[in-house]
C-alpha atoms as an extended CHARMM CRD file, in Angstrom:
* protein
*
       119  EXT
         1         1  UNK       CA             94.3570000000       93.6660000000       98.4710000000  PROA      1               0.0000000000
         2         2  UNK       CA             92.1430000000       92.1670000000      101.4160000000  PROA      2               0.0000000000
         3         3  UNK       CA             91.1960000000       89.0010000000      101.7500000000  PROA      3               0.0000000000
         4         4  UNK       CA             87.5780000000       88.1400000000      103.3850000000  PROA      4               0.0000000000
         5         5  UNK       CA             86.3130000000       84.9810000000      103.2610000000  PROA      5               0.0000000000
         6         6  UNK       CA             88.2220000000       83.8320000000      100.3990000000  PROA      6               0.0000000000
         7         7  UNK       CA             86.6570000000       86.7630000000       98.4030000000  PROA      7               0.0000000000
         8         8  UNK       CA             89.9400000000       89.1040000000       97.4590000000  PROA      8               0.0000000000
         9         9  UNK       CA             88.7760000000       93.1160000000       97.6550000000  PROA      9               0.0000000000
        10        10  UNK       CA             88.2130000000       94.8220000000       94.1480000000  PROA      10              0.0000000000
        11        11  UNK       CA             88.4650000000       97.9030000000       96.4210000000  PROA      11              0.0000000000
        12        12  UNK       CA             90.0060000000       98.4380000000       99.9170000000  PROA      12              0.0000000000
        13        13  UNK       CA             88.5910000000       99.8630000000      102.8440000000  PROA      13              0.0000000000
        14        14  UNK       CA             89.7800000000      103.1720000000      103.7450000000  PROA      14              0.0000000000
        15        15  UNK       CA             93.3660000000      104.3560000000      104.8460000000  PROA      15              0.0000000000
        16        16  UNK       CA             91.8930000000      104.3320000000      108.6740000000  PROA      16              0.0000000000
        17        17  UNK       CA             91.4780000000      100.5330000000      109.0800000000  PROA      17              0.0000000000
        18        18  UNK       CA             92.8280000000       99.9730000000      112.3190000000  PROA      18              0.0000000000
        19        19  UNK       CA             95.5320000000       97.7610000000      113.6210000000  PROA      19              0.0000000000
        20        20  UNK       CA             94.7670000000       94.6400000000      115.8650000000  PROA      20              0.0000000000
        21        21  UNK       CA             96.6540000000       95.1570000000      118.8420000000  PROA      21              0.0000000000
        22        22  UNK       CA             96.3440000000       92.7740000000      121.5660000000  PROA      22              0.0000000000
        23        23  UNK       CA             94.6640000000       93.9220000000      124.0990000000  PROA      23              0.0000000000
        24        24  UNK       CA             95.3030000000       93.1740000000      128.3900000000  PROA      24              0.0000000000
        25        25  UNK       CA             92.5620000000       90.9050000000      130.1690000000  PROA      25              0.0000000000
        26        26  UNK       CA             92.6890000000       91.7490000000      133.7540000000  PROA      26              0.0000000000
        27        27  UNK       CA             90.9610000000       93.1490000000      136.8530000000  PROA      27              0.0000000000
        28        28  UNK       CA             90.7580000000       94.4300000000      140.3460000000  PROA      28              0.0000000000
        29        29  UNK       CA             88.4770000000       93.6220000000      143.0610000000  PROA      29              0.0000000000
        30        30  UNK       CA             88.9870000000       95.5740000000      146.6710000000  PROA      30              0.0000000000
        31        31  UNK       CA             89.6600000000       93.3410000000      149.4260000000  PROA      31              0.0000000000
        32        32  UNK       CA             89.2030000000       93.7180000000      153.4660000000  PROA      32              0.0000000000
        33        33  UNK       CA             92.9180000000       94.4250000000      153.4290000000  PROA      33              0.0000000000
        34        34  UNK       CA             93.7640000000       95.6060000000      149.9660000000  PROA      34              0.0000000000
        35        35  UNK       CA             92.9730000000       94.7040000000      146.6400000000  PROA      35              0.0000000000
        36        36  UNK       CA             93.2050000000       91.5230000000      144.4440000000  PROA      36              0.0000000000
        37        37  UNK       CA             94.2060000000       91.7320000000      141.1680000000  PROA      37              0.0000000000
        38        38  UNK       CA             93.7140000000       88.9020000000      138.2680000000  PROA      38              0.0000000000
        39        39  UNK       CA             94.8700000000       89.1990000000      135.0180000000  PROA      39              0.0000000000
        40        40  UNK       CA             94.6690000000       86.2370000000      131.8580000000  PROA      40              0.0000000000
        41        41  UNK       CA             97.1280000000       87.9750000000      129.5930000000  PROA      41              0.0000000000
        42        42  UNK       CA             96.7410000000       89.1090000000      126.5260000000  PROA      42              0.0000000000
        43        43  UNK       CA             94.5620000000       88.6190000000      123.2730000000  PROA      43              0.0000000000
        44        44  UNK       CA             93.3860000000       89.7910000000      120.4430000000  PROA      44              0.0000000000
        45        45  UNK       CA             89.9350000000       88.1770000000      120.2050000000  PROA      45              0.0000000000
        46        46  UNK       CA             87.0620000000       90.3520000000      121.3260000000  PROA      46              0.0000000000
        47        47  UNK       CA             88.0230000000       93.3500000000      119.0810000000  PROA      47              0.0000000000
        48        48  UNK       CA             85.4090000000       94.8910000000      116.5000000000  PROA      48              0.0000000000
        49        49  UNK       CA             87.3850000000       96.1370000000      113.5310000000  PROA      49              0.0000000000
        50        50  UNK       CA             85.2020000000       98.5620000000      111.2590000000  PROA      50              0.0000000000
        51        51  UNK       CA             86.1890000000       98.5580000000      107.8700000000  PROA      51              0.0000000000
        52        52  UNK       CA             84.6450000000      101.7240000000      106.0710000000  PROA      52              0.0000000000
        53        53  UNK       CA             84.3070000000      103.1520000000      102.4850000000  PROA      53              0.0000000000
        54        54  UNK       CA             83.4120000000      106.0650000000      101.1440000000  PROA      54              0.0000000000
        55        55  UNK       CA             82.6460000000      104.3900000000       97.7990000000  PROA      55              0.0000000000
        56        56  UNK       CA             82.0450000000      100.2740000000       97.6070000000  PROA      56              0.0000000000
        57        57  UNK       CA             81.5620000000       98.3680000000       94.1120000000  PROA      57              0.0000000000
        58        58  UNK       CA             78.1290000000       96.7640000000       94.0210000000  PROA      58              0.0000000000
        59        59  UNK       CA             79.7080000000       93.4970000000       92.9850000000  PROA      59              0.0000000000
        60        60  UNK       CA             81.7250000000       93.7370000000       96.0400000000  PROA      60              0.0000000000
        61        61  UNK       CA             79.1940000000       94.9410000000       98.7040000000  PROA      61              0.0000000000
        62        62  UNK       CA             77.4410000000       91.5430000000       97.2290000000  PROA      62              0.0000000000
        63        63  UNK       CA             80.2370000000       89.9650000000       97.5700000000  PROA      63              0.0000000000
        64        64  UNK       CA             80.7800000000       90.5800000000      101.3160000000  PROA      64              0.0000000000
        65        65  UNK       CA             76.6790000000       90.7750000000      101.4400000000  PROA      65              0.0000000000
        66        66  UNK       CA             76.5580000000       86.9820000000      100.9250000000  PROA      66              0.0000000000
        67        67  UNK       CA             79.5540000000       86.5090000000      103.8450000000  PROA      67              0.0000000000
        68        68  UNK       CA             77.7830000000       88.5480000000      105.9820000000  PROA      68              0.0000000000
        69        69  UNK       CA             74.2030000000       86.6820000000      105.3940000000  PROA      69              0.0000000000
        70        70  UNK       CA             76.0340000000       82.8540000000      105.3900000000  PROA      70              0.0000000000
        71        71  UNK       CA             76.3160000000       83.9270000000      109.2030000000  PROA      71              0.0000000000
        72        72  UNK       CA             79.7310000000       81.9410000000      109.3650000000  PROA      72              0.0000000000
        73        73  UNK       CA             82.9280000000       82.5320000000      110.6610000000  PROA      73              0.0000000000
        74        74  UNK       CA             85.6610000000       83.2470000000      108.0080000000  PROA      74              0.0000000000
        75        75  UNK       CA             89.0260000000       83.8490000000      107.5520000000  PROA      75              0.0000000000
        76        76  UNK       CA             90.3150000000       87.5300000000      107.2970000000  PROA      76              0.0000000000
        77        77  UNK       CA             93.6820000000       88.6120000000      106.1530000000  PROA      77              0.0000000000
        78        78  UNK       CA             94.2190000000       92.6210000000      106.7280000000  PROA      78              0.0000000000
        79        79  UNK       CA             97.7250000000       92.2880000000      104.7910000000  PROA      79              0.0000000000
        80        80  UNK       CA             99.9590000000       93.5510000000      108.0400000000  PROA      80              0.0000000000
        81        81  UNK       CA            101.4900000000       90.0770000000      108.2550000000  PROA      81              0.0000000000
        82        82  UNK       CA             98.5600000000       88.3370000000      110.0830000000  PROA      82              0.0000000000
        83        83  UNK       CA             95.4540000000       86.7120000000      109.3150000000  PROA      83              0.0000000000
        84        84  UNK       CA             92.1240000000       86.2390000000      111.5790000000  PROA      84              0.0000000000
        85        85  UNK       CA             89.1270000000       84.1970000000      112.4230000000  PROA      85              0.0000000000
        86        86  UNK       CA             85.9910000000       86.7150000000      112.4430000000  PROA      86              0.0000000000
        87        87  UNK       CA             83.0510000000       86.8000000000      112.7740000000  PROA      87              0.0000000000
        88        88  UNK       CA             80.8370000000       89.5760000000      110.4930000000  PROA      88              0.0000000000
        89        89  UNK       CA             78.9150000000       91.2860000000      112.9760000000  PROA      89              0.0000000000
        90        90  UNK       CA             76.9260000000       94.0580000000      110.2250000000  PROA      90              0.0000000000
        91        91  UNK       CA             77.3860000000       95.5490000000      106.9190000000  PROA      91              0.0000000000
        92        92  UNK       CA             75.2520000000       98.6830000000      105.3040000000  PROA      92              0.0000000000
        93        93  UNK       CA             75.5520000000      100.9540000000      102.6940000000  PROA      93              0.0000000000
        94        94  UNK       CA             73.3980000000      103.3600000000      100.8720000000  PROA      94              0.0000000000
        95        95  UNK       CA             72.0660000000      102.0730000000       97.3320000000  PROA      95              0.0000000000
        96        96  UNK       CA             73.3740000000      105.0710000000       95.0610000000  PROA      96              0.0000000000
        97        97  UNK       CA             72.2480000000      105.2200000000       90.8840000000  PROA      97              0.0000000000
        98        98  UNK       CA             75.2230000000      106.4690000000       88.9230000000  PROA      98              0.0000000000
        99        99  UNK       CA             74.3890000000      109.8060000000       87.4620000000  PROA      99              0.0000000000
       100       100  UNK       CA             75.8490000000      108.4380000000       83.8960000000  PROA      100             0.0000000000
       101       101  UNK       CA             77.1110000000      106.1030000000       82.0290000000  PROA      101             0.0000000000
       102       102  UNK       CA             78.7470000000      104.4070000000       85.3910000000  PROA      102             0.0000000000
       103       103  UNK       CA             77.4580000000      101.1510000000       86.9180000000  PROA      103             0.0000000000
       104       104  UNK       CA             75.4470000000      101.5910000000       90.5260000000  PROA      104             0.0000000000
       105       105  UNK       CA             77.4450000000      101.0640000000       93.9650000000  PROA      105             0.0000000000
       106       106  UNK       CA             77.2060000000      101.7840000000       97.3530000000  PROA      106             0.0000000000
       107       107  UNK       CA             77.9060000000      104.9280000000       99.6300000000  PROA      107             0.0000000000
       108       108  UNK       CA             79.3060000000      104.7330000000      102.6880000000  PROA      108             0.0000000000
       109       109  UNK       CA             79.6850000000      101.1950000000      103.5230000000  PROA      109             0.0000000000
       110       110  UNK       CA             80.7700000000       99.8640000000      106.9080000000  PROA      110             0.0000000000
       111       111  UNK       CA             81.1600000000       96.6540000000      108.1120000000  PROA      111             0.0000000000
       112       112  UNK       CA             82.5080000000       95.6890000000      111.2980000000  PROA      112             0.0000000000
       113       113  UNK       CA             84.6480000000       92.3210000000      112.2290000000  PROA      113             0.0000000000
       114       114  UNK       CA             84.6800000000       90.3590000000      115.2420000000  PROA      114             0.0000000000
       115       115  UNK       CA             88.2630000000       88.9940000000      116.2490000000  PROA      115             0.0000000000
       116       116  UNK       CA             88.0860000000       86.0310000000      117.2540000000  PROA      116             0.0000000000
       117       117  UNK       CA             91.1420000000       84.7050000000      116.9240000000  PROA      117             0.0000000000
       118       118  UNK       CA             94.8180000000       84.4690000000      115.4020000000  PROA      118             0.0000000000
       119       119  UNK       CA             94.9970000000       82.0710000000      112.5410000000  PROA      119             0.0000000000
């Protein structure tokens, strides 16, 4: 399961979660007599990951509610062999009342992650 924060997911986000690929820093500026071209390398920082799901626990969505409100940089670890510094940049969900003898949760949650760097 997930890590966020120290808080380990009950559920995990979809099957869609992206990978964190590094991406190329670099640009071109036309010159008089051609063109200059500068380039810092690559990084992963700067990347929004959204993390989606169709179906979120309440105690989790509370969970990741009080991350997201502590307004703090955490530590996130995807489980692909790499863990991250983020930033929480939103979370939502719709409040849904179990039809039953289920407990309440949360439709389609989203929350999206800032990389900001490689732990």
């Amino acid at each position: 399961m997930m890590v966020l924060g120290g808080y380990t997911f009950v559920l995990n986000p979809l099957d869609s979660v992206p990978m964190v690929n590094k991406a190329k820093r670099a640009n071109a500026i036309d010159t008089l007599g051609g063109v200059a071209y500068f380039s810092w390398g690559t990084f992963q920082g700067g990347q929004v990951v959204p993390l989606k799901w169709n179906k979120c626990p309440t105690a989790q969505f509370n969970q990741l509610k009080t991350l997201f409100e502590a307004d703090a940089q955490v530590v996130w670890n995807p489980e692909d062999g790499s863990t991250y510094n983020v930033e929480i940049m939103s979370l939502a969900g719709d409040y849904h009342l179990s039809a039953g003898a289920g407990a309440a949760y949360r439709k389609n949650v989203e929350m999206k992650l800032l990389i900001m760097s490689k732990v």
